[in-house]
N, CA, C and O of each residue as an XYZ file, in Angstrom:
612
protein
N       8.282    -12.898      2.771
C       7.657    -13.625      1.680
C       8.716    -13.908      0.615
O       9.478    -13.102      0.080
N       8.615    -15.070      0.443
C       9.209    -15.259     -1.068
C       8.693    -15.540     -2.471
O       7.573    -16.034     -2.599
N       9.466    -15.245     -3.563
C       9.047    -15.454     -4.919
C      10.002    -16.083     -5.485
O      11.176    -16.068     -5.114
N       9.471    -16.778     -6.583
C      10.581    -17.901     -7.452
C      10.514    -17.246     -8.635
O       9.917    -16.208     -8.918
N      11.336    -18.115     -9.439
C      11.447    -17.848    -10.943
C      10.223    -18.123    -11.559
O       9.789    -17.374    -12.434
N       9.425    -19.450    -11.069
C       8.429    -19.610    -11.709
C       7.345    -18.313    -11.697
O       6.319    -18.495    -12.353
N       7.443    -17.453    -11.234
C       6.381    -16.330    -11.067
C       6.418    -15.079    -12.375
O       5.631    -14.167    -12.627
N       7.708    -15.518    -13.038
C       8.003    -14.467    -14.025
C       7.736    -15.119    -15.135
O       8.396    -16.146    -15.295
N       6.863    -14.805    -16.071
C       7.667    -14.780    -17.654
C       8.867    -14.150    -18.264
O       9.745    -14.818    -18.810
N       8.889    -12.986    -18.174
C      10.047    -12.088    -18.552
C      11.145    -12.876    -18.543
O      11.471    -13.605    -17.606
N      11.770    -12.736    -19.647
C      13.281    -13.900    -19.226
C      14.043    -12.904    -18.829
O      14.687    -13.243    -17.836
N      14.259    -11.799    -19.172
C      15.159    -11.029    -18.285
C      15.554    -11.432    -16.922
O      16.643    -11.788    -16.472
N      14.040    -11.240    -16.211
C      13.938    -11.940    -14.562
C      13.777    -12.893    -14.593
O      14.448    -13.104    -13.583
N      13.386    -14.033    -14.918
C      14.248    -15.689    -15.125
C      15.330    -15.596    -15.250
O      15.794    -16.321    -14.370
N      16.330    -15.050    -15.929
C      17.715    -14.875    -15.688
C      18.314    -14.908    -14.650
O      19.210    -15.622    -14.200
N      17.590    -13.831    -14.190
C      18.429    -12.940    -13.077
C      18.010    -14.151    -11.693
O      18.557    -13.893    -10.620
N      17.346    -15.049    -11.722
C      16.516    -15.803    -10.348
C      17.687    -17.052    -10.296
O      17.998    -17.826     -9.391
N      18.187    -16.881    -11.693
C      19.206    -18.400    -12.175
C      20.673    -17.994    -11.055
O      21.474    -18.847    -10.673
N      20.735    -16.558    -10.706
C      22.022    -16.714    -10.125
C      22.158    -16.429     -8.377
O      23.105    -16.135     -7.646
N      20.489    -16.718     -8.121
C      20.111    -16.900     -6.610
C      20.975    -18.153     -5.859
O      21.545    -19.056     -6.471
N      20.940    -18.011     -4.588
C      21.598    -19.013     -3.867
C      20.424    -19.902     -3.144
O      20.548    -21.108     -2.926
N      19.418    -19.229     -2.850
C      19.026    -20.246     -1.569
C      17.393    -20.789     -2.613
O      16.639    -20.357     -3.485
N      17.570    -21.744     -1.924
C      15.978    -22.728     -2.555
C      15.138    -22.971     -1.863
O      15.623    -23.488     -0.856
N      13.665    -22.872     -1.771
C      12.649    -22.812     -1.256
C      11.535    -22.764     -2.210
O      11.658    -22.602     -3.424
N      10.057    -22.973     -1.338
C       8.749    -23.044     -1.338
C       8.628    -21.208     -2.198
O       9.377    -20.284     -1.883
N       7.724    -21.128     -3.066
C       7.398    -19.527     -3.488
C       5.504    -19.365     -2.579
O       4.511    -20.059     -2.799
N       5.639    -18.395     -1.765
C       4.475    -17.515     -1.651
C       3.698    -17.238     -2.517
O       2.543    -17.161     -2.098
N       3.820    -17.054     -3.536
C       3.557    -16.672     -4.653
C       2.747    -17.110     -6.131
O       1.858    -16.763     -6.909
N       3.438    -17.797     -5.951
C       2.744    -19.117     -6.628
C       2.512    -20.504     -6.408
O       1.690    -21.225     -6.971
N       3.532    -20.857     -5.309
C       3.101    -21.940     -4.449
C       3.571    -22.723     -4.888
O       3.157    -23.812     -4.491
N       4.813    -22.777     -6.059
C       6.255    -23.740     -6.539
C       6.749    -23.848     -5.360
O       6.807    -23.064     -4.413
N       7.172    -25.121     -5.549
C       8.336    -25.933     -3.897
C       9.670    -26.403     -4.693
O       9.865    -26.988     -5.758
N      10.460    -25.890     -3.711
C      12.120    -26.267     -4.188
C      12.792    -25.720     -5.175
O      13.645    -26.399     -5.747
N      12.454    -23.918     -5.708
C      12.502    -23.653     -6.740
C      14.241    -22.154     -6.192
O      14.774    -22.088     -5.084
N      14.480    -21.563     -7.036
C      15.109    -20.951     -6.391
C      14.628    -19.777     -6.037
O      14.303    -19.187     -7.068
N      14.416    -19.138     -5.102
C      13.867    -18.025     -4.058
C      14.025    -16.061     -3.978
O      15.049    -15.489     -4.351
N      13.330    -15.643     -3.667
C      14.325    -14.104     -3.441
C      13.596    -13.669     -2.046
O      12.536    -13.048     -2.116
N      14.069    -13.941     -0.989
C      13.838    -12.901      0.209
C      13.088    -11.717      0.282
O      13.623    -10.942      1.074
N      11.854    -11.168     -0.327
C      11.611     -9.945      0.229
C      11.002     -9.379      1.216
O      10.342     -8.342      1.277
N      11.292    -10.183      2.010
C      11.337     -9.518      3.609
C      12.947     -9.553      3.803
O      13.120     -9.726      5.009
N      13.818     -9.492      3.348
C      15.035     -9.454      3.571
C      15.431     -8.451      2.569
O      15.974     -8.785      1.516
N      15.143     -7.096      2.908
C      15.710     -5.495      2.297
C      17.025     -5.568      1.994
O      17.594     -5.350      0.924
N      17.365     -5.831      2.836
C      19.076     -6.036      2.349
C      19.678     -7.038      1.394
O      20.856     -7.082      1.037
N      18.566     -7.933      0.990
C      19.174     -8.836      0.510
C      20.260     -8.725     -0.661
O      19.938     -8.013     -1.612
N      21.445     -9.318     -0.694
C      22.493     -9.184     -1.665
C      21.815     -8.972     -2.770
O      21.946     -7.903     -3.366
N      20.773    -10.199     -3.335
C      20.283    -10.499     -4.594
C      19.317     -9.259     -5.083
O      19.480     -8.691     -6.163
N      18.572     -9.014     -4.396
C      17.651     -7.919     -4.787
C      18.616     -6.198     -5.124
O      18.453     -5.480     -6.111
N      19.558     -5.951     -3.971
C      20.732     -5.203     -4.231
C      21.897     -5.279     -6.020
O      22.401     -4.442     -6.769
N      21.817     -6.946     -5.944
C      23.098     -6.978     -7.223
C      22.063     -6.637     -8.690
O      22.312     -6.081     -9.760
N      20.687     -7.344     -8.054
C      19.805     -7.796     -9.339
C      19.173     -6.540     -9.851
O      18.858     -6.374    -11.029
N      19.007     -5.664     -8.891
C      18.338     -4.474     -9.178
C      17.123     -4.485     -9.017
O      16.583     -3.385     -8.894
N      16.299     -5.681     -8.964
C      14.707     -6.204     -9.476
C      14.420     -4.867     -8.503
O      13.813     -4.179     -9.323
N      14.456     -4.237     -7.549
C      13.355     -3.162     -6.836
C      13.644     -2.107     -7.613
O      12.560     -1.740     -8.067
N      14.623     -1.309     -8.083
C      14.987     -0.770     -8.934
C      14.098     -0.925    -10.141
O      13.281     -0.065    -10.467
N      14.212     -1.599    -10.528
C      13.893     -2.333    -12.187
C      11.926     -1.684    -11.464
O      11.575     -0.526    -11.686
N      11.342     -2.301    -10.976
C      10.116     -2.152    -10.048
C      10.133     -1.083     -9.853
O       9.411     -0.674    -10.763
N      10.506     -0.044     -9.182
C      10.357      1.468     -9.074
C       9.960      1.996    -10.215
O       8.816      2.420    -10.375
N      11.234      2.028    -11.476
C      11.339      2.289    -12.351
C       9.749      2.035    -13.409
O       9.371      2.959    -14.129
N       9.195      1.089    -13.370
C       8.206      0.666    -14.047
C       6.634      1.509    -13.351
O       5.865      2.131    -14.085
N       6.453      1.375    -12.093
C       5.280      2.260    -11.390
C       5.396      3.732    -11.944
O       4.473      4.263    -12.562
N       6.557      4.330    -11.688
C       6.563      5.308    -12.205
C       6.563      5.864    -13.632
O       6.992      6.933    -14.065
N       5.814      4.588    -14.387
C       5.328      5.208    -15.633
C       3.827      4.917    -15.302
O       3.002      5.078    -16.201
N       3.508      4.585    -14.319
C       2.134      4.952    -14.104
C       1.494      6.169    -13.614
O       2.359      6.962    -13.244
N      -0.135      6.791    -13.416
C      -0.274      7.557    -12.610
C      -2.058      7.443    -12.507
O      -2.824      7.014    -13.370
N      -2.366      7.955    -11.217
C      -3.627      7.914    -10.750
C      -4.528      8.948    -11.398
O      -5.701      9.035    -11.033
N      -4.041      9.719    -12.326
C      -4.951     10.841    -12.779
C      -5.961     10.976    -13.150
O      -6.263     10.497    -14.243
N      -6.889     11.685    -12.383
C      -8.239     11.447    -12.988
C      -9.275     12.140    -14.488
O     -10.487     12.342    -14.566
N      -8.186     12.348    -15.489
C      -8.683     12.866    -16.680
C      -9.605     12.208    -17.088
O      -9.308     11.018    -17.197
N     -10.598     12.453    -17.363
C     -12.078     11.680    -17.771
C     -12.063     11.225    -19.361
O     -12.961     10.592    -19.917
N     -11.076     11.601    -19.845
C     -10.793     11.231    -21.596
C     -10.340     10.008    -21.086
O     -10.746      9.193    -21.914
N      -9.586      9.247    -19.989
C      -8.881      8.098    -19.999
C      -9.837      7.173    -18.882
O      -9.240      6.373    -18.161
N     -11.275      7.307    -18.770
C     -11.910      6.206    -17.971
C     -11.422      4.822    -17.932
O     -10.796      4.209    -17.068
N     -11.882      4.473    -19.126
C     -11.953      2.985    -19.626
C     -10.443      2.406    -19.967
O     -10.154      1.271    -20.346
N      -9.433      3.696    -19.682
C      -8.073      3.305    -19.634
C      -8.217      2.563    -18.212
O      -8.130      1.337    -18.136
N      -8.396      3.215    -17.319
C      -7.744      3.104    -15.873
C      -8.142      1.445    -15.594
O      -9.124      0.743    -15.837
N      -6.886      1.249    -14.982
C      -6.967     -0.059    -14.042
C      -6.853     -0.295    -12.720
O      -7.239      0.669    -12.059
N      -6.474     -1.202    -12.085
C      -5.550     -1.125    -11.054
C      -4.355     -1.777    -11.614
O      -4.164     -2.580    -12.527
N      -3.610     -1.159    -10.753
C      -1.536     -1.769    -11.233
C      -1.497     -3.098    -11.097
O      -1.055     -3.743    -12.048
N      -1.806     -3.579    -10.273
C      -1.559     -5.110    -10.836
C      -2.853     -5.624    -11.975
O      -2.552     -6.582    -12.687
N      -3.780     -5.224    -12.095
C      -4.648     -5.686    -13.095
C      -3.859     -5.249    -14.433
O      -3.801     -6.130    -15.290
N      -3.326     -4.182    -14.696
C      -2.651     -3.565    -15.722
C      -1.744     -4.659    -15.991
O      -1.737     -5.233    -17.080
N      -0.911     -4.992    -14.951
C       0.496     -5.503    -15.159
C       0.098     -7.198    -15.577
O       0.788     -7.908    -16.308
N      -1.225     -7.613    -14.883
C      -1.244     -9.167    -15.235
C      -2.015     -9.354    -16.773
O      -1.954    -10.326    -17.526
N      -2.623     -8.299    -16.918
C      -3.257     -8.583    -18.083
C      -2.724     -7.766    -19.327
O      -2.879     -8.218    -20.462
N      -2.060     -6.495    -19.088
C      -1.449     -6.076    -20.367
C       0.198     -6.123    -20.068
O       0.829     -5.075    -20.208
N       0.830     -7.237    -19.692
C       2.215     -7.297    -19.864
C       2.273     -8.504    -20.031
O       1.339     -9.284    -20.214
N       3.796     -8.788    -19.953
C       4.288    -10.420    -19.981
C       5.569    -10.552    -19.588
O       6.584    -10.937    -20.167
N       5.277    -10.054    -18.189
C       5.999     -9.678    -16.845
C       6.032    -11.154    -15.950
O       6.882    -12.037    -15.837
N       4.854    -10.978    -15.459
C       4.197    -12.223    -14.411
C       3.854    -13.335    -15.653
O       3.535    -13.423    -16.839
N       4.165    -14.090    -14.466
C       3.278    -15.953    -15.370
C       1.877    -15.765    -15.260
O       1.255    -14.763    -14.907
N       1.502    -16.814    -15.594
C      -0.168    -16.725    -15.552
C      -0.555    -17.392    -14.252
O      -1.724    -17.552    -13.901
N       0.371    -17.723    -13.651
C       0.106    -18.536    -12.268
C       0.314    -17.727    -11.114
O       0.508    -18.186     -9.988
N       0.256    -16.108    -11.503
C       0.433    -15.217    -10.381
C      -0.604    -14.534    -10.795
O      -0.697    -14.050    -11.924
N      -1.825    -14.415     -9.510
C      -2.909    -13.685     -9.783
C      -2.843    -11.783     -9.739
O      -1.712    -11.302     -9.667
N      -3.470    -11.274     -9.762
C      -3.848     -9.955     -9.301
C      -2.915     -9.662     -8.259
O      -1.763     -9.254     -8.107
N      -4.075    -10.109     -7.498
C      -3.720     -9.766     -6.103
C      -2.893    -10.255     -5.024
O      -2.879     -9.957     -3.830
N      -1.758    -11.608     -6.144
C      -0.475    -11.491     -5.438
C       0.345    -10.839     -5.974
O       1.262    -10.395     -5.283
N       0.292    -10.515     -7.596
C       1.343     -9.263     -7.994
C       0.638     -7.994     -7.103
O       0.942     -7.012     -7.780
N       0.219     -7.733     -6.480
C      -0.087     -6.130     -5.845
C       0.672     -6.785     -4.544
O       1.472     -5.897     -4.253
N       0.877     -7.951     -3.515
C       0.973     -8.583     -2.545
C       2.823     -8.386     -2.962
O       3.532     -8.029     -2.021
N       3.336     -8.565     -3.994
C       4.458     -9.007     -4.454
C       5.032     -7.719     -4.107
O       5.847     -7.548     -3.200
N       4.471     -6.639     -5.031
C       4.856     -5.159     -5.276
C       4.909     -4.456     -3.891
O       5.803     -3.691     -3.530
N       3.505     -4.935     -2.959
C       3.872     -4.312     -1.652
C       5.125     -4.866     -0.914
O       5.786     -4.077     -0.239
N       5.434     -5.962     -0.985
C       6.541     -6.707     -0.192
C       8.105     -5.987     -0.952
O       9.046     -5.646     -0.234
N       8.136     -5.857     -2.434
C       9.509     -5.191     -2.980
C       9.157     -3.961     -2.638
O       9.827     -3.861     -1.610
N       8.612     -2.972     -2.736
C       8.632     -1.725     -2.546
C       7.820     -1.095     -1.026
O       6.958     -0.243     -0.815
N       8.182     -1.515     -0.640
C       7.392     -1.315      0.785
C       7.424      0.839      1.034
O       6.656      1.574      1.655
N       8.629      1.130      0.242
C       8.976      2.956      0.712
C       7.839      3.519     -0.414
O       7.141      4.456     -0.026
N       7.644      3.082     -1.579
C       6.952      3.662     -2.448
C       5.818      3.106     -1.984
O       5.225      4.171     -1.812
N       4.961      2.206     -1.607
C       4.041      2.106     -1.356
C       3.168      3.066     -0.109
O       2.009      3.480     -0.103
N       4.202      3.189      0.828
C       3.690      3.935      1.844
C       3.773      5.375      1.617
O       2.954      5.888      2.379
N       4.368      6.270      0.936
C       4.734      7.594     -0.146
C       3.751      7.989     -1.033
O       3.284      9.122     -1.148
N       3.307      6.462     -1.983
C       2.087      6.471     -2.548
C       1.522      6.107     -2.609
O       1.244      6.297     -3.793
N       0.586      5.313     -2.117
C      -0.325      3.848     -1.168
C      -1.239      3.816     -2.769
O      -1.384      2.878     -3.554
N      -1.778      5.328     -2.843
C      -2.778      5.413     -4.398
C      -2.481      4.646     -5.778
O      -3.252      4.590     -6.737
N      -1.661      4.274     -5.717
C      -0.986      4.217     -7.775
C      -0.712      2.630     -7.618
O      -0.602      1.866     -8.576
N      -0.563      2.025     -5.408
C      -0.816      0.677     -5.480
C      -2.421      0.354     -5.471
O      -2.812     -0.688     -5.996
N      -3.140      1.064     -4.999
C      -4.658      0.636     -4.468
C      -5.928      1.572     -4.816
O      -6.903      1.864     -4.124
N      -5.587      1.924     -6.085
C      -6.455      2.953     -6.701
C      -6.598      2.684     -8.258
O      -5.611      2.003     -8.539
N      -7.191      2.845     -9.161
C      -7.007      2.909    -10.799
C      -5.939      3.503    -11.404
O      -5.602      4.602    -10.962
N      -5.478      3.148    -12.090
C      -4.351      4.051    -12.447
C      -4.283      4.123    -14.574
O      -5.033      3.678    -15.443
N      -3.528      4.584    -14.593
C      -3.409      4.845    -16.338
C      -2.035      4.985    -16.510
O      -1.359      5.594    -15.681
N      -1.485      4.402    -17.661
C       0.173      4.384    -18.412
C       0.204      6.124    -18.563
O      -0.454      6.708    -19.425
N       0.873      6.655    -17.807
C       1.609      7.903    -18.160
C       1.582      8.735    -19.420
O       1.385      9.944    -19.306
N       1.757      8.218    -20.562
C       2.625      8.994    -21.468
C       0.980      8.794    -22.538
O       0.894      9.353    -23.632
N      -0.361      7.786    -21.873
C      -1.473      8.621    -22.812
C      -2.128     10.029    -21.823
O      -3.264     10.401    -22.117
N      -1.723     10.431    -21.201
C      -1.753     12.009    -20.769
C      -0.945     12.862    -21.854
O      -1.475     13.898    -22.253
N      -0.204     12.642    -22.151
C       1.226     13.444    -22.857
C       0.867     13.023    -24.157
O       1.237     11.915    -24.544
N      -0.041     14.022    -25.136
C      -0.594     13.745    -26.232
C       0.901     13.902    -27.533
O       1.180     13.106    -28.430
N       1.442     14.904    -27.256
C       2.312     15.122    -28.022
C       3.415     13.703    -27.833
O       3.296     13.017    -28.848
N       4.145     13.253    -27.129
C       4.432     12.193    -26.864
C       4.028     10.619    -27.081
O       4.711      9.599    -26.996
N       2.417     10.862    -27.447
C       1.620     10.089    -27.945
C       1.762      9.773    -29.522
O       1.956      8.699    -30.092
N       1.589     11.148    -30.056
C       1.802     10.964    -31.009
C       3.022     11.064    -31.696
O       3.074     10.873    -32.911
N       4.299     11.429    -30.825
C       5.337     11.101    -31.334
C       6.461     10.097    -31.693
O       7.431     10.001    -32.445
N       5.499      9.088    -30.311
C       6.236      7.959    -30.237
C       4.960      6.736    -30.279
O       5.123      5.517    -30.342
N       3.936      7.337    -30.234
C       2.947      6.133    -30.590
C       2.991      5.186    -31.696
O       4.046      5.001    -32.303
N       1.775      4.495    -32.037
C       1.905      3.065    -33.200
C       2.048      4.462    -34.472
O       2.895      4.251    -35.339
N       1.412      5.553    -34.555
C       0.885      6.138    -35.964
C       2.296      7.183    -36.132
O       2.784      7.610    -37.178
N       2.632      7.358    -35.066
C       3.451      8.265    -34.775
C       2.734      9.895    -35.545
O       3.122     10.456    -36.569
N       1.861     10.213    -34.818
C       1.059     11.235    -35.437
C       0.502     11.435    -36.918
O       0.015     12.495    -37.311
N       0.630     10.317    -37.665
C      -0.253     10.710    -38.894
C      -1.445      9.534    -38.620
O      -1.788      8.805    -37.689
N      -1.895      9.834    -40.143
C      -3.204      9.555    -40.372
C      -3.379      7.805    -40.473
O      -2.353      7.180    -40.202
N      -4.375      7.147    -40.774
C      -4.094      5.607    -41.068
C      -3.545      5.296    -42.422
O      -3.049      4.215    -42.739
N      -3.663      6.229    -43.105
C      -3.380      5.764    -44.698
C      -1.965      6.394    -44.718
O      -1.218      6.053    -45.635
N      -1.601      7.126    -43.955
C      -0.077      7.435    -44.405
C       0.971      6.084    -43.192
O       2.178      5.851    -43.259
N       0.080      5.539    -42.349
C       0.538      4.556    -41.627
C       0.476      3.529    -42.177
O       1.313      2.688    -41.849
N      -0.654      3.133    -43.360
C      -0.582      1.781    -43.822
C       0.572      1.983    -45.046
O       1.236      1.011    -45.407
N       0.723      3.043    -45.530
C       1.836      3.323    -46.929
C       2.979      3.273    -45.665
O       3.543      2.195    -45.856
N       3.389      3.692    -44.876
C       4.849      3.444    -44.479
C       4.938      1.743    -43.960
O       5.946      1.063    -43.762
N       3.992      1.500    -43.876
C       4.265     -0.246    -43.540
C       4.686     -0.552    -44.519
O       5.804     -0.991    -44.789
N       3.354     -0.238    -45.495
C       4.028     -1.731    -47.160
C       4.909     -0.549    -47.805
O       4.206     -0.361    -48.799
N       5.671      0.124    -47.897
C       6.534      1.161    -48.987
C       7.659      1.480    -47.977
O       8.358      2.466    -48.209
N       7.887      0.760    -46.914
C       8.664      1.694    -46.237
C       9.784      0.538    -45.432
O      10.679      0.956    -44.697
């Protein structure tokens, strides 16, 4: 399967699609003549120089399937997460070809953890309350000591 540039917002990965070689039709979104990335081709140079599976590993694994009942109405599925709370994918890549996408780049993590592709999942670090509040929007205080460090600070 292949994917184009047109499938990303992220300019990071628009960047990185600018220094592909070969041009083709996208799977993906169904752009023709655009420039391409092989992922049925594991080896491919580009995915190797670009890192993008890397970069992809790296990102799942701030997810997790946990079933803490404080985080219901958190949980998604990973590509529902990723199409609707990022600005990763274009809007012309649905659901269920970013999960189609993710199985084709990560084919070892998927089969390792089939769950965290095809199950609900939740962002990591609202488990990790202390972390929450250390690096969250309030960074552990209250709203009024958050609205005084906005305007005084």
């Amino acid at each position: 399967m292949k994917c184009c540039i047109e499938c990303f917002k992220d300019r990071e990965i628009r960047d990185r699609f600018k220094s592909f070689n070969e041009k083709g039709n996208c799977d993906f979104c169904g752009a023709h003549n655009k420039k391409v990335l092989d992922l049925d081709a594991r080896n491919s140079q580009e995915i190797n120089d670009q890192n993008l599976a890397i970069d992809f590993e790296n990102l799942i694994e701030q997810f997790t399937n946990d079933s803490n009942t404080n985080f219901v109405n958190k949980r998604h599925m990973l590509s529902d997460y990723l199409e609707k709370h990022t600005s990763i994918f274009s809007d012309s890549v649905s659901s269920e070809k970013i999960l189609q996408f993710l199985k084709c780049l990560l084919p070892q993590q998927y089969n390792e953890n089939p769950d965290i592709f095809d199950q609900p999942v939740i962002p990591a670090y609202l488990l990790n309350k202390d972390k929450l509040e250390r690096e969250g929007i309030f960074y552990g205080k209250t709203w009024k000591d958050f609205k005084h460090d906005i305007q005084w600070m």
